[in-house]
Each structure stands twice: as C-alpha cells, then as structure tokens.
C-alpha positions, 0 to 999 in steps of 0.5 A: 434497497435491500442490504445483503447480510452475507455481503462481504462488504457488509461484514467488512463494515460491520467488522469495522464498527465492531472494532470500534466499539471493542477498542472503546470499551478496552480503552475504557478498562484501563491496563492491566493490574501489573501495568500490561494491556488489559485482556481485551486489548491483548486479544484485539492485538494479538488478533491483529497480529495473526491476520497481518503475519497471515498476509506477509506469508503469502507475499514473498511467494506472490510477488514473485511468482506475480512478477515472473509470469506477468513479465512472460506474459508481455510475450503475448503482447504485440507492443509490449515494450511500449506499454510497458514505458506508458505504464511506468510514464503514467505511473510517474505523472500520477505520483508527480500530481499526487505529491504536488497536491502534498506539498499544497495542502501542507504549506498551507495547512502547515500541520507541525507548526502548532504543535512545535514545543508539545510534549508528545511521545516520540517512538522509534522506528524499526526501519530507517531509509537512506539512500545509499541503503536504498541503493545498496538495498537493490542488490540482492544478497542471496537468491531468496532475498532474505535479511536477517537482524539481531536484536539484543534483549536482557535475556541475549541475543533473538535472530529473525529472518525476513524477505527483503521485498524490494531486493525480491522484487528485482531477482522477480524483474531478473528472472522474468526477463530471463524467461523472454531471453531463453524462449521456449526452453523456459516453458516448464519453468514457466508453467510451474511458476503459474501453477505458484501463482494459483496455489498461492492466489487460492491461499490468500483468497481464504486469508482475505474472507478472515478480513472482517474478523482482521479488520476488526482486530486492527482497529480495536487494537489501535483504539485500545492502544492510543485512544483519542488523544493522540488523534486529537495532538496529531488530528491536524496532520492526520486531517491533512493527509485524507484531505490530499487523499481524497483530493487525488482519489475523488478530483484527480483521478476522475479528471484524468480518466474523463480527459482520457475519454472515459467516464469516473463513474463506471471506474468507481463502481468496479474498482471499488472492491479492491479499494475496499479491501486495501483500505482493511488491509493496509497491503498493496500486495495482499491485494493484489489478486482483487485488484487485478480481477477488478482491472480485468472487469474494467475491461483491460486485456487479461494480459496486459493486466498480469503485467501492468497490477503485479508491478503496481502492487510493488511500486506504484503508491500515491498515497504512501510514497506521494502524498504522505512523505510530503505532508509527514516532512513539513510536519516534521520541519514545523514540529522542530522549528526548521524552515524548508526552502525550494530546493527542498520542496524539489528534493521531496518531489524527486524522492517521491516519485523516484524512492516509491519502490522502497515502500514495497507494497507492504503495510506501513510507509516508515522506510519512504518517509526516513528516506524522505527525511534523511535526504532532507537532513530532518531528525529521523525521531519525527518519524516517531511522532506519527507512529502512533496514528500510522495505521489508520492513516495507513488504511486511507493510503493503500485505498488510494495506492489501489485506485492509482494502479486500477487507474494507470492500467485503465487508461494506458488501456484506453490510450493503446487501444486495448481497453474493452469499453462495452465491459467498462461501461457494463454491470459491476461484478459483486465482490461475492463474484471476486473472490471467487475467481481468486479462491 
C-alpha cells in the first residue's frame, strides 16, 4: 500500500520521530554554560509553548459558543430530554468501568511501592483541588469566568488573568438553557453565537494543521527536559496507566459497541482521526471540532452530535478523570508507605466518576488527582512526583477521553434509534476530509 506523503497523519508521525530525535540530541548537548537549557531544548520548549497557548486561545470562545448552540440545538430533537439523561448515564458507566479497570491493575501491579524510600524529585504543583474549592469553583465569580492569581518574584508581584473553564462551562449550560426558555426572542442571539462557533472552528482548523510541527516541540521538549531516567523510576506507574488505557480503548470499548450490536471495527476506522489528534495535542477541547465531525460520519444525527461532543469535551474523561486518579492514588499511598482500605477504594471510585468535570477538557490532569488525594488525605506533594513524565502519559489519556465521547454518542445513537448505520458501516473519511470541514 501506498503511504500518502501530504498525509496529515503521516506528518504527525514524521513530526512525532522528529521530536524524538531532537529531544535526544538536546539532551545529549547537556545545559547551557551558565547552567540554563541548551539552545535546542529552549527552542523545542518555547516551540512547545506557542502551539499549547495557541489552542488555550481558542477554547474559552469554544466551549461556549460550543455549548450554547448544542443546547438550543436539543430544540430540534423530538426526545431531547432523554437523550440527554442517556448520554450523561453512559457517561457514568464508562467512567465506573474505566476506574474499576484502575483500580485493578493498580493492586495488582502495586506501581509506588518499590519505589517507596527512592530518592526522586518531587515538583510542585500550580493547581491543587478540594472539594469545597471544587465546589465553590462552580459558582461563577464574574460573567467572563475569569480568575486571577498573583505570584511574588524577587523583582515584585506578576497578576495574570485566566478563564476558569469549569465556572465558563456552567454560565455555558445557563445560558444555553436560557435560550430554550425564551424562545424565539433569542434567534438573533442564537445566530450570532454560531456564527462564533464558526469563526472559531476556521481559527483552530488552521492551529490543528501546526499539529506536527507542536507535536514535535512537546515531545523534543519533554525528552530534552527529563530524559530517560525519570521513565526508567516511574516506567512502573507509567506502564500501568497505558496498560489500563489500552485495556479501556481496545477490550472495553469494543465489548460494549458489539453488545449494542454494532461492529468495533467501522468505530475504529472513523474515529481514529480525532483519536489522533487528541493523542498530539493532549486537549479534549482543541479537539473538538474533529472529534464532532467524525461522531457525524459515524452516522450519529448531526443534532444530537452538536450536543452530546461539546458536553464530552468538558466532562467526559476516562482516561484522565478515571483511569489515571485511580492508578496515580495507589502510587502515591505506596510511595509513602500508606495502606488504602475499602472505603478509600470507594471514595476513588465516587470521586472519579463524580469530580470528572474539574479536568475541563484541557491538557494535564493535575486538579482531579490532588481532588483525588486530597479526599483521601494522601500528601498532595505525591502529585509532584508524576509531573515529570505527566505529558506523555498525557497524550495516551486524551486519546482515550476522545474515543470515550465518540463512543457514548455512538451508542446512545444506536439505542435511540438515531444512528445511521449504512453511514457507520461506509467507507472511512481521510482526515484531509476533516479538516476541511472544520477550517
């Protein structure tokens, strides 16, 4: 078979292993002579940086204007208020399954407890979740849901702004539920936020064609930065996590769609783009135009789609708010010497399936796992321990997350009878074809 060069999956690739190679080489430059990264690494980090801060632009306006017109959307649906409770159910029991399968492989692999007494560098975290701040996190403290921290340096105080993508994701929900209460009255408003929604899809449709080149950034960049030996202290844990990825992705999730009478295979094919792409770039939400379009050519209703993706990107994370909390707390209790009993096993469970929503469809799952530890009253400095190998275990959870939303709008499509299945079991669109209908 032929490989297609102008492939947008064989650039990724190539990208990928071009990282690679960069990364070993910076690492094998060593530092700088004043002791700061070498030039290639700076280069490969600030690379890095650009196309991550270049997808975190686009996703406040997305997620809203996402989430807005997926709601009005409903409108158009004859049963809308129970696809929407059979969405958010299947979205529960795919996060049960997904942190059962965590917990499994964690007690039986028991990833921290040979590396209890090691010495391995223990970093901070910027983001630290509780409850109560989970909690009070909902509640919107401005129309923008914008936050803002202050950090003090030797040379004074630096004030930067931020949305707040879980408190933007509830003015999202409110304002969406507004718009069925009012009616028509609420059409130009309406028409404006798609008219958003498509400027902003054409914005990160040019972003997602810089993904080889970010790809190959991030990875150089974490190469260059920890190198091998952190893989090699951690390469238990990290082993664990892609096992109970791959166990969800591969076994799970094909038993699920063949018990709802359709073939894993088809599912696969079309799916595998925004798969793909959330592996590169590590963002539910940057993914999201892809991973709607592919739901579509699965042959799910174009409506129902609009709905069921936008809430997924935010919320529906198997692999971060799942899989990974799960694994990452039994790490952490055996780094530390501290037995877990039932009732904290229950208590990951309930978080997990539960807190998912304080992920937030962006890269990084460090806010759900200090939730997850904090309610266990693990020390919150284990999150550190896993920071260094964090992105790349990132790329294998957002793959998974991506899947887990394709996956729950294809079968509650199926179930409800809305699912076109001569479009399911069609010929499988190039991810050339994709992107053109998001740019």
């Amino acid at each position: 078979m032929a490989i297609n060069y102008r492939s947008f999956g064989f650039q990724v690739l190539v990208g990928m292993a071009v990282g690679l190679l960069l990364g070993l080489a910076a690492r094998a430059m060593g530092t700088a002579p004043d002791g700061d990264l070498n030039w290639l690494a700076t280069a490969l980090k600030t690379t890095g940086s650009i196309f991550v801060s270049l997808l975190k632009a686009v996703v406040p306006p997305l997620v809203f204007a996402a989430i807005v017109a997926s709601i009005a959307n409903l409108r158009a649906l004859d049963n809308a208020a129970r696809l929407a409770g059979q969405t958010l159910l299947w979205f529960a029991i795919t996060a049960l399954i997904a942190v059962v399968i965590g917990l499994a492989i964690g007690l039986v692999v028991q990833p921290g407890s040979g590396l209890h007494g090691q010495a391995l560098a223990i970093g901070k975290t910027d983001s630290v979740g509780g409850w109560l701040d989970f909690l009070k996190g909902l509640v919107p403290g401005n129309s923008f849901a914008l936050s803002a921290s202050t950090k003090l340096n030797d040379g004074g105080a630096t004030t930067t702004l931020s949305f707040n993508i879980l408190q933007l994701l509830v003015i999202s929900i409110a304002v969406g539920l507004a718009t069925l209460k009012v009616g028509e009255k609420a059409e130009p408003f309406l028409a404006f936020v798609r008219s958003l929604l498509a400027v902003v899809r054409a914005i990160l449709g040019w972003i997602i064609r810089l993904t080889p080149i970010g790809s190959a950034a991030l990875i150089g960049s974490a190469i260059a930065t920890y190198g091998w030996s952190a893989l090699a202290q951690l390469g238990g844990f990290a082993g664990a996590v892609y096992l109970g990825l791959a166990l969800v992705l591969l076994v799970v999730y094909p038993l699920l769609l063949a018990a709802n009478g359709l073939r894993p295979l088809p599912f696969f094919a079309k799916a595998w783009p925004a798969i793909q792409l959330g592996f590169v770039s590590r963002s539910s939400v940057g993914t999201l135009p892809v991973t709607e379009a592919v739901t579509e050519r699965m042959g799910v209703e174009r409506g129902y789609a609009a709905f069921a993706i936008p809430l997924g990107s935010t919320t529906k994370m198997d692999g971060c708010a799942s899989i990974y909390p799960a694994l990452a707390a039994i790490f952490v209790a055996g780094f530390y010497g501290i037995p877990l009993h039932a009732a904290d096993y229950a208590l990951i469970v309930f978080v997990s399936v539960v807190g998912s929503a304080a992920t937030a469809g962006l890269t990084g799952a460090i806010v759900m796992l200090t939730l997850t530890l904090s309610t266990l009253g693990l020390p919150l400095e284990g999150a550190g321990l896993l920071l260094a190998i964090d992105p790349i275990l990132d790329m294998g959870r957002t793959a998974v997350n991506v899947a887990g939303q394709v996956l729950v709008a294809t079968i509650v499509a199926k179930r409800e009878g809305i699912l076109d299945e001569s479009a399911y079991y069609g010929a499988s669109p190039s991810t050339e074809a994709l992107g053109s209908s998001i740019a």
